[in-house]
C-alpha positions as CSV (number, residue, x, y, z in Angstrom):
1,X,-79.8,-17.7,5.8
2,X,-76.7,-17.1,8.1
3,X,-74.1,-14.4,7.4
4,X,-71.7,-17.6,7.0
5,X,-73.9,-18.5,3.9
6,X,-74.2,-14.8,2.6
7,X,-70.5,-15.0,2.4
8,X,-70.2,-17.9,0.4
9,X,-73.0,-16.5,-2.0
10,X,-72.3,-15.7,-5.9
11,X,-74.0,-12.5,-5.8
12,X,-73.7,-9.1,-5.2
13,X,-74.1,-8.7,-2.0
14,X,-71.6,-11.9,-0.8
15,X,-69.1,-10.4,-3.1
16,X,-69.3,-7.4,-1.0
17,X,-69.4,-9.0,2.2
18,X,-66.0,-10.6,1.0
19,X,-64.6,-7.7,-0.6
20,X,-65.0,-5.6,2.9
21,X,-63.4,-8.6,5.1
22,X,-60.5,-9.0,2.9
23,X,-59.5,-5.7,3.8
24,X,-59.3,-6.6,7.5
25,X,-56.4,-7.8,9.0
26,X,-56.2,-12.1,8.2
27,X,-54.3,-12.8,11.4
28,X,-56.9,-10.7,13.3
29,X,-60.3,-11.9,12.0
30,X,-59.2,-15.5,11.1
31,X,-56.2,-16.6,13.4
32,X,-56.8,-15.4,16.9
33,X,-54.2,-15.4,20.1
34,X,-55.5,-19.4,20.8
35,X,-54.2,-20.3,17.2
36,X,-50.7,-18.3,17.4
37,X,-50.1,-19.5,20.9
38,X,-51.1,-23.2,19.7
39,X,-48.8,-23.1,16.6
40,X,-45.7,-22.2,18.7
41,X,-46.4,-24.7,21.2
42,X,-46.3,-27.2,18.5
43,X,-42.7,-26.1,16.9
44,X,-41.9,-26.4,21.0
45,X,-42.9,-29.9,21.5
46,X,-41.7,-31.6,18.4
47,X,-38.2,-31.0,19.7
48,X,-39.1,-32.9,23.4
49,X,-38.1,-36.1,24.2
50,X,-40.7,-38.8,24.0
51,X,-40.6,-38.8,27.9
52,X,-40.8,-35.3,28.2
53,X,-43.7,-35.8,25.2
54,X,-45.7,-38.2,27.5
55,X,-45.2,-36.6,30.5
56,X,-46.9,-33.9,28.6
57,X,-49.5,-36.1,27.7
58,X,-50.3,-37.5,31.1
59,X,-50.8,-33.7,32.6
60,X,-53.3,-33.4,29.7
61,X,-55.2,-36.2,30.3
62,X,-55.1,-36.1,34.1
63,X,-57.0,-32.3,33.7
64,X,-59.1,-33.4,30.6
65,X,-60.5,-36.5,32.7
66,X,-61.0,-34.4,35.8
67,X,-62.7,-31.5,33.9
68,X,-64.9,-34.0,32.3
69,X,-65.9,-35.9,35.9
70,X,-66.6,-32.5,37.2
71,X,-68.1,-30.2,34.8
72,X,-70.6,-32.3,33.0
73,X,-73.3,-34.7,33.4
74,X,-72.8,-37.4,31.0
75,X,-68.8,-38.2,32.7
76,X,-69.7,-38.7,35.8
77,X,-72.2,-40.2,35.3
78,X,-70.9,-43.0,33.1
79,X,-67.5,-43.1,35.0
80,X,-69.3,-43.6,38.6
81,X,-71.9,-47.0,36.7
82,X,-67.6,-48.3,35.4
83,X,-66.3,-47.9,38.9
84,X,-63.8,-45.0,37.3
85,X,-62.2,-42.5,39.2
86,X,-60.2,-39.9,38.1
87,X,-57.7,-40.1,40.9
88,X,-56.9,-43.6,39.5
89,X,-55.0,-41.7,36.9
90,X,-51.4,-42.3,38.6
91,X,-49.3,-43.3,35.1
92,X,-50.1,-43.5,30.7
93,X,-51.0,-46.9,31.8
94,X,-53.7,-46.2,34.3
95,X,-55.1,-44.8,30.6
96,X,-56.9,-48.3,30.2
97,X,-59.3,-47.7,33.8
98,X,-61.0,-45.3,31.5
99,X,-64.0,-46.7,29.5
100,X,-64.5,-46.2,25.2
101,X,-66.3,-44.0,24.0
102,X,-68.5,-44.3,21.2
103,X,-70.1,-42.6,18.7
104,X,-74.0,-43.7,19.6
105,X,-72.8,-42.4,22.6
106,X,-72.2,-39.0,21.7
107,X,-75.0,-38.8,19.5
108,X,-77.2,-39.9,22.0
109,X,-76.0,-37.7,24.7
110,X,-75.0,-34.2,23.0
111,X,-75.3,-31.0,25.4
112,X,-74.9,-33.5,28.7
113,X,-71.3,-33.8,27.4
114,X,-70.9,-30.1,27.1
115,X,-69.1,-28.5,30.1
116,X,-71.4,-26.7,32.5
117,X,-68.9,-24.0,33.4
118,X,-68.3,-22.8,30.0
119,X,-69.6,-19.6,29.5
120,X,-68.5,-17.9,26.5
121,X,-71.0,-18.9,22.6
122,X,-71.0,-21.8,22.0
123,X,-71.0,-23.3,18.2
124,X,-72.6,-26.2,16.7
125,X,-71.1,-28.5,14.2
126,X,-73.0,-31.5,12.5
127,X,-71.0,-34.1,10.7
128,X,-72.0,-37.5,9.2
129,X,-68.2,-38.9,8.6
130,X,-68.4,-41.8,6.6
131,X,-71.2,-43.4,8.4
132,X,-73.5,-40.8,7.1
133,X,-75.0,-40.9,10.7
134,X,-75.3,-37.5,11.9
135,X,-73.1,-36.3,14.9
136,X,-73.4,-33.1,16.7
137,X,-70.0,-31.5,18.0
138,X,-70.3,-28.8,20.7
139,X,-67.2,-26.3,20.2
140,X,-65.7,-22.8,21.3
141,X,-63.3,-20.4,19.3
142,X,-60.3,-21.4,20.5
143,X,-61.2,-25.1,19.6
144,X,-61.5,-24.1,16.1
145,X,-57.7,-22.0,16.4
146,X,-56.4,-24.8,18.2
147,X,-57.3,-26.8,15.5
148,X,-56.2,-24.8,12.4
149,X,-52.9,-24.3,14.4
150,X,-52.6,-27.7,14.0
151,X,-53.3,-28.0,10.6
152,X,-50.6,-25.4,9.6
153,X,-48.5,-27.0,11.7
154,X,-48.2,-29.6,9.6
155,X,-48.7,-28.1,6.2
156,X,-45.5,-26.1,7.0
157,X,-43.4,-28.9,5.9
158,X,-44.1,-28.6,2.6
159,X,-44.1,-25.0,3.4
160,X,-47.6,-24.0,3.7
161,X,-47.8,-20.7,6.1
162,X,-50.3,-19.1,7.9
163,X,-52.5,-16.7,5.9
164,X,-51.2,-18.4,2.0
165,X,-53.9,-19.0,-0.8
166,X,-55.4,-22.1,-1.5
167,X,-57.2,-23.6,-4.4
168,X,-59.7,-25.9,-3.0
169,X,-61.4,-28.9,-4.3
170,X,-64.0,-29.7,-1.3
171,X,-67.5,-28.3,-0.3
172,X,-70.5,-27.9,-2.2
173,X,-71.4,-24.8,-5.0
174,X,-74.2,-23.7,-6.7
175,X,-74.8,-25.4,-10.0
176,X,-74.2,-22.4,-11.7
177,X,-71.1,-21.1,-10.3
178,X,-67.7,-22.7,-11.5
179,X,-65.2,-21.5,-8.6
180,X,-66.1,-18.7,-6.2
181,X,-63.3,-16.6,-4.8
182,X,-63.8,-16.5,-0.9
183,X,-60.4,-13.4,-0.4
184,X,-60.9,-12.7,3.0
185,X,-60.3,-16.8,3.5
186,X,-57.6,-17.1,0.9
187,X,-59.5,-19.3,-0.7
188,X,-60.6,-20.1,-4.4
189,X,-62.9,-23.0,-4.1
190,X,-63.3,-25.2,-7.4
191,X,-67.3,-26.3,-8.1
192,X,-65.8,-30.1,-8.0
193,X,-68.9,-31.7,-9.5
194,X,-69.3,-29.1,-12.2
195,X,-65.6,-29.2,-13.4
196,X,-65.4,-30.2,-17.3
197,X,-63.7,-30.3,-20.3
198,X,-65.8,-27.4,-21.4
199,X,-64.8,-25.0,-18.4
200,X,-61.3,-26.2,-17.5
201,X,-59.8,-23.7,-18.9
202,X,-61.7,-21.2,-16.8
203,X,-60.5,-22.4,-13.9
204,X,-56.8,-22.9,-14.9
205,X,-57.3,-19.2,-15.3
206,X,-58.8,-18.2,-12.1
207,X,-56.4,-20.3,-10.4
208,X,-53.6,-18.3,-12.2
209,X,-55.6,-15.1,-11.6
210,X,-55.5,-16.0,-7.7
211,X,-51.7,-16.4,-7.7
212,X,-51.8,-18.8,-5.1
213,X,-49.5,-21.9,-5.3
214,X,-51.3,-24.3,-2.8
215,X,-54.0,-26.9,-3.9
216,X,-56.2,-28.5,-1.2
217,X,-59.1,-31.1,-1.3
218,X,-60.4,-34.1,-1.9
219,X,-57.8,-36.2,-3.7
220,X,-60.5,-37.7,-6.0
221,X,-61.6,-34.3,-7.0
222,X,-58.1,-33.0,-7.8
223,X,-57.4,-36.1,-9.8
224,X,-60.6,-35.2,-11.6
225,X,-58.7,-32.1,-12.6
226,X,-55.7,-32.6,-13.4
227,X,-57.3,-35.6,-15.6
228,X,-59.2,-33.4,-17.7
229,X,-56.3,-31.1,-18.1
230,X,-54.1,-34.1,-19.6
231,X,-57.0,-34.9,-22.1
232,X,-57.7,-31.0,-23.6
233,X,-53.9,-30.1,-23.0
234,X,-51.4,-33.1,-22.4
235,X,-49.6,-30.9,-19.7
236,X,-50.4,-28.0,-17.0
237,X,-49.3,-24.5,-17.9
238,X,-45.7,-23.5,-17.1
239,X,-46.8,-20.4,-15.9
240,X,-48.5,-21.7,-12.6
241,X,-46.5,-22.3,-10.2
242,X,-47.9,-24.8,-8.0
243,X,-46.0,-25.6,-4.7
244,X,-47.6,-28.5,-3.2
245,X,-51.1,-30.3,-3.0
246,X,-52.7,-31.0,0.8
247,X,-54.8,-33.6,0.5
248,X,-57.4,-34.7,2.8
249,X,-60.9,-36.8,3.4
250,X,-60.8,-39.5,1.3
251,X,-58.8,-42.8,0.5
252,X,-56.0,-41.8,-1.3
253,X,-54.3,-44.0,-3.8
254,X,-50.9,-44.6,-6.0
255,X,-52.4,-43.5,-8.9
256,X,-53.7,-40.1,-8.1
257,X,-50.6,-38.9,-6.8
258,X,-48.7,-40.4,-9.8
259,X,-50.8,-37.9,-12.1
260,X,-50.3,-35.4,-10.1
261,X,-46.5,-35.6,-9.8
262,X,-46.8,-36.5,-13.6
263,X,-48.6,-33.2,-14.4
264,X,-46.4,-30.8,-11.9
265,X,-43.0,-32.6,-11.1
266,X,-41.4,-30.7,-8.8
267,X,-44.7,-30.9,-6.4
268,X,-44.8,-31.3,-3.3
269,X,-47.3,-33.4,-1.6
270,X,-48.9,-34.0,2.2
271,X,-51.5,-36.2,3.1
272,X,-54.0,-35.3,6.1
273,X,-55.9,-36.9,8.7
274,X,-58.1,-36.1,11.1
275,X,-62.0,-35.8,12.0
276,X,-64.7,-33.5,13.2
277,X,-64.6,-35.2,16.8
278,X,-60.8,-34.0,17.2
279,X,-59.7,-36.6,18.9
280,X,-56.6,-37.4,16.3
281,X,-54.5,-35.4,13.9
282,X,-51.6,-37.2,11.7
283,X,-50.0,-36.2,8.4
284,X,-47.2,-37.2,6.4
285,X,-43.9,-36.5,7.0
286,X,-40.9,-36.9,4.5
287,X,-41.3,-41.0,4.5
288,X,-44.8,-40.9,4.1
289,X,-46.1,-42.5,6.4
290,X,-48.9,-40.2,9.2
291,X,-46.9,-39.2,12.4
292,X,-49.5,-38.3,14.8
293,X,-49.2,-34.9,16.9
294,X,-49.3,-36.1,20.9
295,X,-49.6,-32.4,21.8
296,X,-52.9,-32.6,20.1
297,X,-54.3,-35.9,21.5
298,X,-53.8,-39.0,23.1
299,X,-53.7,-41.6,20.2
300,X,-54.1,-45.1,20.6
301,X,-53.9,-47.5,18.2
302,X,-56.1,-50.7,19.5
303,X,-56.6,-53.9,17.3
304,X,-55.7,-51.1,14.3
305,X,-58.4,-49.0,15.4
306,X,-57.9,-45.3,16.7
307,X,-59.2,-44.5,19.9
308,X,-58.4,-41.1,20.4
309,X,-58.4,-38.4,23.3
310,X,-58.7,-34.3,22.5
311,X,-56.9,-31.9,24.3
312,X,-58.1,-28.9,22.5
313,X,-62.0,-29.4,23.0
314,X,-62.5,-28.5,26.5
315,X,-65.7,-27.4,25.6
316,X,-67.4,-31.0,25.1
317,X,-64.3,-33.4,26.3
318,X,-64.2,-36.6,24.2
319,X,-62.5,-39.1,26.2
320,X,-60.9,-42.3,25.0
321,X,-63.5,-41.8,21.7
322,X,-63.6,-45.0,19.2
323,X,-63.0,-44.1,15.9
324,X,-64.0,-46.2,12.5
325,X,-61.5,-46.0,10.5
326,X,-58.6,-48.6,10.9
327,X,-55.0,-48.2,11.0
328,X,-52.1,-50.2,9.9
329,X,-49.3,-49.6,12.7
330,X,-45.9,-48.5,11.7
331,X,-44.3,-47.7,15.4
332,X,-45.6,-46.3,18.6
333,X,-42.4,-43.7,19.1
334,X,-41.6,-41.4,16.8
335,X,-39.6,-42.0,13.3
336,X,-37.3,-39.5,12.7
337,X,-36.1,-36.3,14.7
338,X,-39.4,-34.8,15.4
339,X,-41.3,-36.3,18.9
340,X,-44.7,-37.1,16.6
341,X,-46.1,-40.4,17.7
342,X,-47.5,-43.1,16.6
343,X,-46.7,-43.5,13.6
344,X,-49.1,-45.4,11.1
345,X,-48.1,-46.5,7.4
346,X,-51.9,-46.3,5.9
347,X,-55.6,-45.4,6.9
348,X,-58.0,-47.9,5.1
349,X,-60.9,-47.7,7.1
350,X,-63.2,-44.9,4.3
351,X,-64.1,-47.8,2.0
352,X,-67.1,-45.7,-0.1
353,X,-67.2,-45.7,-3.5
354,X,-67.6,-43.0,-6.5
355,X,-70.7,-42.3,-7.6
356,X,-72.3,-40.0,-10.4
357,X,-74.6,-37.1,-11.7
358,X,-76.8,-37.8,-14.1
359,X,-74.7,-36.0,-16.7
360,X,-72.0,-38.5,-15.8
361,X,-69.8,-36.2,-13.5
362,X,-67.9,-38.2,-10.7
363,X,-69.0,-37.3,-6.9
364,X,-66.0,-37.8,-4.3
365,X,-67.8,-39.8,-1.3
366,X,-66.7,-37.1,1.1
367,X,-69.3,-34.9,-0.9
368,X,-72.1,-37.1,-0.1
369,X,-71.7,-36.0,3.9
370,X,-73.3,-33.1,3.5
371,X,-76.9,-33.5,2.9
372,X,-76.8,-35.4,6.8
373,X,-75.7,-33.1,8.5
374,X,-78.8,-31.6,10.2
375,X,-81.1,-34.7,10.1
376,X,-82.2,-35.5,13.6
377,X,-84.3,-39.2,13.1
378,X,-81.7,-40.7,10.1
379,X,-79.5,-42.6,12.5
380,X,-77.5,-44.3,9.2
381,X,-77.7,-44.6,5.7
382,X,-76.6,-46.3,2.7
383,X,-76.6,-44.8,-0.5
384,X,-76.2,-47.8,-3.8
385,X,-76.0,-46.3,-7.0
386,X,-78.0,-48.4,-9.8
387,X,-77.7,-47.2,-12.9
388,X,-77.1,-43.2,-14.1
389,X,-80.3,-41.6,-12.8
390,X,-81.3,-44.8,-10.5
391,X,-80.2,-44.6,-6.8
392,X,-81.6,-46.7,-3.7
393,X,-81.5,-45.1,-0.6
394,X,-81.8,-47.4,2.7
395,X,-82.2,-45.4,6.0
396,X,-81.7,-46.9,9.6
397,X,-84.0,-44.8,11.8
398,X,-86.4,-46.4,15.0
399,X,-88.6,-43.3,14.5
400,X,-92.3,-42.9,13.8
401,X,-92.5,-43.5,9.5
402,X,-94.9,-40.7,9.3
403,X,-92.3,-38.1,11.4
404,X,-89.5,-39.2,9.8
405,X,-91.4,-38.7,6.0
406,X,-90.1,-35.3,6.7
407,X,-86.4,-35.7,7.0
408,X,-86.8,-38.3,4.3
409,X,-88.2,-35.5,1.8
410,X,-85.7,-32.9,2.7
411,X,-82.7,-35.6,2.3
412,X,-84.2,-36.3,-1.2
413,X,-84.4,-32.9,-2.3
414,X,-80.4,-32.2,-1.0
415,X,-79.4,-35.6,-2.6
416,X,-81.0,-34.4,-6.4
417,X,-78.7,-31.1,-6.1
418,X,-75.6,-33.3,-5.9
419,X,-77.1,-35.8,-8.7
420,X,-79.2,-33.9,-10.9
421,X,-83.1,-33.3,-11.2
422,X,-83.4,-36.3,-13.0
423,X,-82.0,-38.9,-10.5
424,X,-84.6,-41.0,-8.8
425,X,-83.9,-42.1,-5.2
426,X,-85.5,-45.2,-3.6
427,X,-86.2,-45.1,0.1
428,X,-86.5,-47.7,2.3
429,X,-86.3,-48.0,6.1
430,X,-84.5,-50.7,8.4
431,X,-84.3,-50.6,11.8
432,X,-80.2,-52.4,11.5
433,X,-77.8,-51.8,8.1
434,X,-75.7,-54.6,7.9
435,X,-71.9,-54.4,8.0
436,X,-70.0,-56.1,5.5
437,X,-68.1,-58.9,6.1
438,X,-65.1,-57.6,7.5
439,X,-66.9,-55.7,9.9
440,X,-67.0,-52.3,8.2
441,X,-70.1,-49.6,7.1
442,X,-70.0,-49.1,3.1
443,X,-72.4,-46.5,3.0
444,X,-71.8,-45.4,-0.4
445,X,-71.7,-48.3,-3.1
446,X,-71.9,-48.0,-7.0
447,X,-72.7,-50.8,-9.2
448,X,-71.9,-49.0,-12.8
């Protein structure tokens, strides 16, 4: 088990391992020079004008491109069979010389993508997005910084600031264990699957315990909560002070946030966007709508489909990467004083479903991720919920049956501690899942 794990154990000895951290300086151990540095450059930009933003931009993707023809394998490589240069890069418009990533790609090519010069440690990240195909994502420190920079960035215009507690609905718990309090993270994190009327009030009074006045997660999950709290108690107590909710990695729809402005009023609330790959970061601003960060990324917005270019993963550059999700388009300049651009009016490309336990407990689809994220021979999945205890499981994979019994078993055994003992899973293997007719991966679908 990693230290990482110990941390987030409910025993003795991660409750001591927490206990020391939280002693040591947050900024220090957590934030780093990269993130500090990033988070002022941010404040900088948003005050540039949009020529002086994309001027910006160009330099970035001039030394991105470059980095990536010269430093790794898989660029130059696949630039040199296009006919791409990087000294074709003259103007933003040039941008369209430079072939699409995609995802297969990535997955297909991993550590040839990675930069050859890099010599610090190097860290390994495996997602599934909502394809539940897994993805490995190379990384450094300052990546990780950059990143959070970001994220506060935009959290502090509800007011969020660096280093301020969190309640968080997201990430997976032990059965057992109704919230754990991670205090050198600033974090109470909720057990989201385990939350019920008969322990609701345990965690109203953990959250008021904590003190802290900032609830993140999965907007199904938080729903979830707020819901049971209007059945045992028709309002939330007066006594917490909650100032905003950050919501993130799901669909997120009218009626959830109309329960929670129901339950808490004078909340505020800021919906995120972004994904493993880095390659685009928007959030709501005052109108709603996600205004993109172009000191963060090169965003396009193509047939209402992202294709995105990172400026904060040097590490393992991801050029001109397609994304799945679609976008409907509000403006390509920015909307308002700030120089954030595009601007899109709603993400409606994670289509999944809700599922459930076998006690009846509602699982966000963002949940569902995790038991993918260190399979090797799964290239996709699709998960359809039957009845209660009833699941089939169909898994896209061109490997040897007998080899890939393995990852087969231990997805099985990750899939019953989401659901429950009980649930029984049906496998079957295709070498193609269908898309739907619209052209979009549902890979979670319940049918009760």
């Amino acid at each position: 088990m990693s230290l990482l794990n110990k941390f987030e154990d409910d025993n003795f000895v991660g409750r001591s391992l927490r206990n020391l951290l939280s002693w040591y300086p947050y900024e220090k151990w957590k934030l780093g020079n990269a993130f500090f540095q990033f988070y002022a450059l941010l404040f900088k930009h948003e005050k540039l004008s949009i020529e002086e933003a994309r001027n910006y931009q160009l330099k970035e993707l001039q030394r991105v491109v470059n980095q990536a023809y010269n430093n790794t394998v898989f660029y130059k490589k696949k630039y040199n069979t296009a006919g791409f240069h990087p000294s074709q890069l003259k103007h933003l418009t040039d941008l369209k010389l430079i072939p699409i990533l995609t995802r297969d790609e990535v997955r297909d090519n991993g550590k040839n993508m990675v930069d050859r010069t890099f010599k610090g440690k190097l860290y390994k990240s495996v997602t599934s997005g909502t394809t539940a195909k897994p993805l490995t994502i190379y990384r450094d420190k300052e990546t990780a910084q950059k990143e959070y920079a970001a994220i506060c960035y935009q959290w502090a215009r509800i007011g969020y600031q660096p280093g301020d507690g969190r309640v968080e609905f997201r990430g997976i718990l032990d059965k057992s264990t109704t919230f754990i309090h991670l205090k050198h993270e600033r974090v109470l994190r909720i057990n989201i699957i385990e939350m019920a009327i008969d322990n609701v009030d345990l965690i109203i009074d953990a959250i008021r315990k904590s003190g802290y006045h900032y609830i993140h997660g999965y907007p199904g999950s938080i729903y979830k909560f707020f819901k049971l709290i209007k059945e045992k108690h028709g309002v939330f107590p007066e006594d917490i002070k909650i100032n905003a909710f950050l919501l993130a990695s799901e669909n997120i729809f009218d009626w959830q946030i109309d329960l929670m402005r129901e339950m808490i009023p004078a909340v505020k609330v800021i919906c995120h966007y972004g994904q493993a790959e880095k390659v685009a970061l928007g959030a709501w601003d005052n109108d709603e709508n996600y205004h993109f960060i172009p000191s963060y990324s090169l965003t396009e917005i193509n047939e209402n489909k992202i294709i995105g270019t990172s400026f904060i993963s040097d590490v393992m550059p991801l050029i001109r990467y397609e994304v799945n999700d679609t976008m409907e388009l509000k403006s390509t300049e920015p909307i308002g004083a700030k120089s954030l651009f595009p601007v899109v009016e709603s993400i409606s490309g994670r289509m999944e479903d809700i599922t459930y336990t076998t006690e009846g407990k509602s699982v966000p689809p963002a949940l569902v991720t995790f038991p993918f994220k260190n399979l090797k021979l799964v290239e996709s999945c699709k998960i359809i919920q039957n009845t209660k205890t009833a699941f089939d499981v169909v898994v896209q994979s061109s490997s040897d049956e007998i080899k890939l019994q393995g990852e087969i078993n231990e997805l099985e055994e990750k899939l019953k501690v989401i659901y429950g003992e009980s649930a029984t899973f049906n496998f079957s293997i295709t070498t193609k899942i269908p898309l739907t007719k619209n052209g979009k991966f549902k890979w979670v679908e319940c049918k009760i």
